[in-house]
mmCIF file as gemmi writes it, N, C-alpha and C atoms, coordinates in Angstrom:
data_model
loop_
_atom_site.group_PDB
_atom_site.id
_atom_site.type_symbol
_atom_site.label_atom_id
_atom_site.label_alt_id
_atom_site.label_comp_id
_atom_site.label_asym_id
_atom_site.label_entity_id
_atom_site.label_seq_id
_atom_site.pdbx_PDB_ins_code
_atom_site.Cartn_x
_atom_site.Cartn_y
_atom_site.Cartn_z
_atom_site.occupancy
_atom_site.B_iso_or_equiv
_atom_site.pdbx_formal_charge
_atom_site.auth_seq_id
_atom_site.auth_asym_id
_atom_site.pdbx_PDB_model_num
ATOM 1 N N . UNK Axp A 1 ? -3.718 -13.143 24.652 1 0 ? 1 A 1
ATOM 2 C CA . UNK Axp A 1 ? -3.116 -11.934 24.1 1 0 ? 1 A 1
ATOM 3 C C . UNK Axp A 1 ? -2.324 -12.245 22.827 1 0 ? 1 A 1
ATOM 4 N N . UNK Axp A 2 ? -1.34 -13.478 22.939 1 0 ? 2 A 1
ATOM 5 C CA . UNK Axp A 2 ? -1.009 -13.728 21.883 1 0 ? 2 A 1
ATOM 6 C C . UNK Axp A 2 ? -1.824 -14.161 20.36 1 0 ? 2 A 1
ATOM 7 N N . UNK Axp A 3 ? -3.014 -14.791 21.172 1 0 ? 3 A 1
ATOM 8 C CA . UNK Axp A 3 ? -3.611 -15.1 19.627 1 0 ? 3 A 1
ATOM 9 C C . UNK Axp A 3 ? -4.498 -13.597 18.803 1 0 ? 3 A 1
ATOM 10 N N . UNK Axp A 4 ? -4.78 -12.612 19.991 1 0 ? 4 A 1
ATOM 11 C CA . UNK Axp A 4 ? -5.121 -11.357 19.249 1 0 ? 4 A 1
ATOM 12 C C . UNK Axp A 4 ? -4.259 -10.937 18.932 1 0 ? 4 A 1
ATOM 13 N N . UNK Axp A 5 ? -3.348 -10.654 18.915 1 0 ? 5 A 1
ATOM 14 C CA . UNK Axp A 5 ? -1.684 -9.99 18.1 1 0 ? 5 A 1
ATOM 15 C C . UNK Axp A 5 ? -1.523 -10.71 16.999 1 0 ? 5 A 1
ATOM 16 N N . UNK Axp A 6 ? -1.955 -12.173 16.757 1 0 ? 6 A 1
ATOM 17 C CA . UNK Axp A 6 ? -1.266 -13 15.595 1 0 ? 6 A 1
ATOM 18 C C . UNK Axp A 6 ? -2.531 -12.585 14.26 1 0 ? 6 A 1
ATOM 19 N N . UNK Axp A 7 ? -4.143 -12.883 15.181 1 0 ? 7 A 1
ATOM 20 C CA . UNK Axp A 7 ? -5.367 -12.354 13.867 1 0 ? 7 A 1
ATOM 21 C C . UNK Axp A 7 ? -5.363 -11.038 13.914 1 0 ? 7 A 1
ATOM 22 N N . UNK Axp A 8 ? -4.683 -9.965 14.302 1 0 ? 8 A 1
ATOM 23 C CA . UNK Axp A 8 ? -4.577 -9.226 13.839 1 0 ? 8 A 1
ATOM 24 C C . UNK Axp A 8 ? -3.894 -8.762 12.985 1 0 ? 8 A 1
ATOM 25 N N . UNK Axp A 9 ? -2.193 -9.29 13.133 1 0 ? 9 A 1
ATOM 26 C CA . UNK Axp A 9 ? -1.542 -9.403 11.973 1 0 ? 9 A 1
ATOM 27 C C . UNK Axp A 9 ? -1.773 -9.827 10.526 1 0 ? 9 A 1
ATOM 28 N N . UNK Axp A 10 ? -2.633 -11.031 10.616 1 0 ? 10 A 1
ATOM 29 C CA . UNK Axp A 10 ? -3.094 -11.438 9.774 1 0 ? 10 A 1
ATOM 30 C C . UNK Axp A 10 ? -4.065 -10.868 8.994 1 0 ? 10 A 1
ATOM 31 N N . UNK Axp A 11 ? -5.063 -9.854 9.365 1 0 ? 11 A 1
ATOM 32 C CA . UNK Axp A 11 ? -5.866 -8.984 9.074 1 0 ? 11 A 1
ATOM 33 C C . UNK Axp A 11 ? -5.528 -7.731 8.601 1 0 ? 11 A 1
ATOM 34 N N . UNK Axp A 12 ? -4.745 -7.447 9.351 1 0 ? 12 A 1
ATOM 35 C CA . UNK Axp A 12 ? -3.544 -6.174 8.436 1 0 ? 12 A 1
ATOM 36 C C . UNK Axp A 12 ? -2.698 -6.727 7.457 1 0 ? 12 A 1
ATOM 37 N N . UNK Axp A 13 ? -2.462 -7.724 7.144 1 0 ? 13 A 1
ATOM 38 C CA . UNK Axp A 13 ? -2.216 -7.995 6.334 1 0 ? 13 A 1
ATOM 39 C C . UNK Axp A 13 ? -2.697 -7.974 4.763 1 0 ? 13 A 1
ATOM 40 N N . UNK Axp A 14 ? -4.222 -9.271 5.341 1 0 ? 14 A 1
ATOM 41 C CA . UNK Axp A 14 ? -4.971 -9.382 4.362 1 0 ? 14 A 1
ATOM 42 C C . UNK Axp A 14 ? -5.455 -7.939 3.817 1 0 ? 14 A 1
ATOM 43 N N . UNK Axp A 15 ? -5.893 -6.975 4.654 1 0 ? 15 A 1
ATOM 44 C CA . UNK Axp A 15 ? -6.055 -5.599 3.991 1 0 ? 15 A 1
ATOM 45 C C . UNK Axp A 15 ? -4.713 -5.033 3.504 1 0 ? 15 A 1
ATOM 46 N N . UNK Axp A 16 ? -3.848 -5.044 3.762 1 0 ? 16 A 1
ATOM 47 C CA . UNK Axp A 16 ? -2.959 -4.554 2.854 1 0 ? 16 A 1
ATOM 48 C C . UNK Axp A 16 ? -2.47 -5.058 1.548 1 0 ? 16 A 1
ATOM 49 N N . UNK Axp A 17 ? -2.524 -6.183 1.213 1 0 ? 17 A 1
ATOM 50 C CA . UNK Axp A 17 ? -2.93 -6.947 0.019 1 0 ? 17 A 1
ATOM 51 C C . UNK Axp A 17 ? -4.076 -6.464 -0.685 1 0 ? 17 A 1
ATOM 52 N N . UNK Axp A 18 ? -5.461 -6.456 -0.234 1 0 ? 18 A 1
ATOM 53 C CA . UNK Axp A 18 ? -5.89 -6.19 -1.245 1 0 ? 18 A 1
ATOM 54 C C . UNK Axp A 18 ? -6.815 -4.628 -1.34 1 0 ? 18 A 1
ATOM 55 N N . UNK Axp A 19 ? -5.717 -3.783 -0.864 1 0 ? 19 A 1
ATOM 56 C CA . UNK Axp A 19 ? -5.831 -2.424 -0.882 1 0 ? 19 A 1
ATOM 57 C C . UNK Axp A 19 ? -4.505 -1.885 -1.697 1 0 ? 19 A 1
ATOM 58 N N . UNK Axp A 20 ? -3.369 -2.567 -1.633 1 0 ? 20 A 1
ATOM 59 C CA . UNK Axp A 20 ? -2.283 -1.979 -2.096 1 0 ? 20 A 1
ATOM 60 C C . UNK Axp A 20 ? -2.661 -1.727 -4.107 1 0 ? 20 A 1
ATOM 61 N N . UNK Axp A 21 ? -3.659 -2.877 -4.781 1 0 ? 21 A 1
ATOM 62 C CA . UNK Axp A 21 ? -3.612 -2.095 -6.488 1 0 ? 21 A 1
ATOM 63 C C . UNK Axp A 21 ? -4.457 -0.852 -6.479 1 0 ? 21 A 1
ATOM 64 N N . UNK Axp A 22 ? -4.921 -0.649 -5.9 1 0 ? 22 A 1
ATOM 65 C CA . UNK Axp A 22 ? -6.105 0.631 -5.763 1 0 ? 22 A 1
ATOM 66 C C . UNK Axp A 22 ? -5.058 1.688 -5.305 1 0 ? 22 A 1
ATOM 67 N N . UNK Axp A 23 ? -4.413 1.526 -3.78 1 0 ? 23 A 1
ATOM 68 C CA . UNK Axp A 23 ? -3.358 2.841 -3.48 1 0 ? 23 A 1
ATOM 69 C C . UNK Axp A 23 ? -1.983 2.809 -4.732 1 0 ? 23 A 1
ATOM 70 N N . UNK Axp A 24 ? -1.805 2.137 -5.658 1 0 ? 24 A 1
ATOM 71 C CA . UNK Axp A 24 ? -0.868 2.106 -6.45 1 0 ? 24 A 1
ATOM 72 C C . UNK Axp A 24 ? -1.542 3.167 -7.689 1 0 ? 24 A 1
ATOM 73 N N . UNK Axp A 25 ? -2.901 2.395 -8.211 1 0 ? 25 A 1
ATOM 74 C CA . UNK Axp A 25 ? -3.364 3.236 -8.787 1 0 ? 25 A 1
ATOM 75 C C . UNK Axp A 25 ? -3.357 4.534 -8.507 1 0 ? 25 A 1
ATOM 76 N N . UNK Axp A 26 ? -4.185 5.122 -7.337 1 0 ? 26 A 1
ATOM 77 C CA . UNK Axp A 26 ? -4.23 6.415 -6.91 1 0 ? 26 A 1
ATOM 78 C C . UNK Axp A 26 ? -2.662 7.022 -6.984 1 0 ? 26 A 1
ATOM 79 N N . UNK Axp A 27 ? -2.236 6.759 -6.091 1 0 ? 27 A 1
ATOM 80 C CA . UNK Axp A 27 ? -0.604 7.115 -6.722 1 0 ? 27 A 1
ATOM 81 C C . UNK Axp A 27 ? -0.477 7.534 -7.961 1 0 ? 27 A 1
ATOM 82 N N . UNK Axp A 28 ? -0.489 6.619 -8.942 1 0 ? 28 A 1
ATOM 83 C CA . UNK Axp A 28 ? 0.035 7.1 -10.511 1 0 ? 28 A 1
ATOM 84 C C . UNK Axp A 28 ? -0.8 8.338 -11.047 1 0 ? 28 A 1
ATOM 85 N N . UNK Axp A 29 ? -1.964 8.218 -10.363 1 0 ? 29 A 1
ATOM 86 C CA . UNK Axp A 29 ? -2.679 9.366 -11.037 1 0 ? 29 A 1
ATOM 87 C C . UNK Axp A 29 ? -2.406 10.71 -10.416 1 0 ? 29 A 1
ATOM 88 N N . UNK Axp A 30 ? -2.257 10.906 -9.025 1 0 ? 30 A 1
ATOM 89 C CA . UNK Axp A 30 ? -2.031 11.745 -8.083 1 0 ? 30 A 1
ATOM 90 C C . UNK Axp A 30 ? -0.848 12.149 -8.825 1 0 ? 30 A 1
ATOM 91 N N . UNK Axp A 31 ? -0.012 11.793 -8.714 1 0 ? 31 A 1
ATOM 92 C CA . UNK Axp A 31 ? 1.439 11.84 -8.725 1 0 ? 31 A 1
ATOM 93 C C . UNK Axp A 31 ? 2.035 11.733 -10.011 1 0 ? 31 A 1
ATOM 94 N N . UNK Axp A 32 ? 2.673 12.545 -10.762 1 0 ? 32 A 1
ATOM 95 C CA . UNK Axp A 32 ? 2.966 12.589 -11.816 1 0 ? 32 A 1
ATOM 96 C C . UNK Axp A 32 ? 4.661 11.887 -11.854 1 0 ? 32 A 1
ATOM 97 N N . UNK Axp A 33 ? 5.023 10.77 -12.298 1 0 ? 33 A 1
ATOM 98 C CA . UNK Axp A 33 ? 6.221 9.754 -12.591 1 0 ? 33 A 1
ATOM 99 C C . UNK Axp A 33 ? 7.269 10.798 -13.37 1 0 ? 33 A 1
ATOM 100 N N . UNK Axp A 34 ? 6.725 11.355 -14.106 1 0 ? 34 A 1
ATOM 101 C CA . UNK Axp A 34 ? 7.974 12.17 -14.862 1 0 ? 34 A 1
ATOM 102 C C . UNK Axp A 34 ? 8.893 13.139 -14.303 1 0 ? 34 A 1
ATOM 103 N N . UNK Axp A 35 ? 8.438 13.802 -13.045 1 0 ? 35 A 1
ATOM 104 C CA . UNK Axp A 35 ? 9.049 14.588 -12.634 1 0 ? 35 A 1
ATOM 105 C C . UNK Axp A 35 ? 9.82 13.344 -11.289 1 0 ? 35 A 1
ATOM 106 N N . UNK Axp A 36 ? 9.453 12.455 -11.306 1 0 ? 36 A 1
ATOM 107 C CA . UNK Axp A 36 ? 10.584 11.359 -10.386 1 0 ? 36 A 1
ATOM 108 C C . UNK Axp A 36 ? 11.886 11.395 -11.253 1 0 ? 36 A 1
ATOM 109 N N . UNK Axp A 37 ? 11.811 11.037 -12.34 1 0 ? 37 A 1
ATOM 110 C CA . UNK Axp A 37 ? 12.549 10.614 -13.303 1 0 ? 37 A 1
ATOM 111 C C . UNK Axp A 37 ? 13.667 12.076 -13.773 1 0 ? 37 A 1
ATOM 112 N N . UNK Axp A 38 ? 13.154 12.766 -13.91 1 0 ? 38 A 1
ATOM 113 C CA . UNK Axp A 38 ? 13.788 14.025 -14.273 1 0 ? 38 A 1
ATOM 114 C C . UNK Axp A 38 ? 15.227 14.457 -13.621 1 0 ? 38 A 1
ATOM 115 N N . UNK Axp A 39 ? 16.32 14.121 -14.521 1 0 ? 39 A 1
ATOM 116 C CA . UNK Axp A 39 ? 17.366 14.29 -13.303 1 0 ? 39 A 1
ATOM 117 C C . UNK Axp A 39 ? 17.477 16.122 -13.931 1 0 ? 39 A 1
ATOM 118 N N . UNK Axp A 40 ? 18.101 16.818 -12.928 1 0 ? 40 A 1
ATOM 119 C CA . UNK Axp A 40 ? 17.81 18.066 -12.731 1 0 ? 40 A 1
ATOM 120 C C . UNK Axp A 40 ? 19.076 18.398 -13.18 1 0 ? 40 A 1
């Protein structure tokens, strides 16, 4: 049990590494930065 908890961690990992420049991208485009910035 323990060694499926540890490659799995490790696997969620590795996908979150190399998924996070793509969801960063999508972000910036989705999401417009200027209105973060905008103090009101």
């Amino acid at each position: 049990m323990r060694n499926w908890a540890a490659y799995s961690l490790v696997v969620g990992l590795c996908v979150a590494i190399t998924l996070a420049p793509a969801l960063q991208r999508w972000a910036w485009l989705l999401y417009d930065a200027g209105d973060v910035c905008r103090v009101p």
